[in-house]
Steps between C-alpha positions, in 0.01 A plus 500: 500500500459126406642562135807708685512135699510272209688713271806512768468099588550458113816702491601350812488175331625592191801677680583159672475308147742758385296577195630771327353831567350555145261217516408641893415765301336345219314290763314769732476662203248213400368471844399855521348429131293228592374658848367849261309227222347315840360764652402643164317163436359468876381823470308533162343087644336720809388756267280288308353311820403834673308607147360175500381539811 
């Protein structure tokens, strides 16, 4: 729900800078790219506390 949130106030915003619609595309594009490495990263970092545990 929250990334539905942010991924709609960026093309808001990018609709009222009248950017053209390839780099909205190219953008969430890199949004949704960096949101999959996070939780990738966040994930694997939790992993190795709960063994260390």
């Amino acid at each position: 729900l929250f990334g539905c949130l942010v991924i709609g106030l960026i093309s808001n915003g990018l609709n009222l800078l009248k950017v053209s619609s390839y780099w909205q595309m190219v953008s969430k594009g890199v949004i949704i790219l960096v949101a999959v490495i996070l939780d990738v990263y966040t994930e694997r970092v939790f992993d190795r506390m709960r063994k260390k545990e």
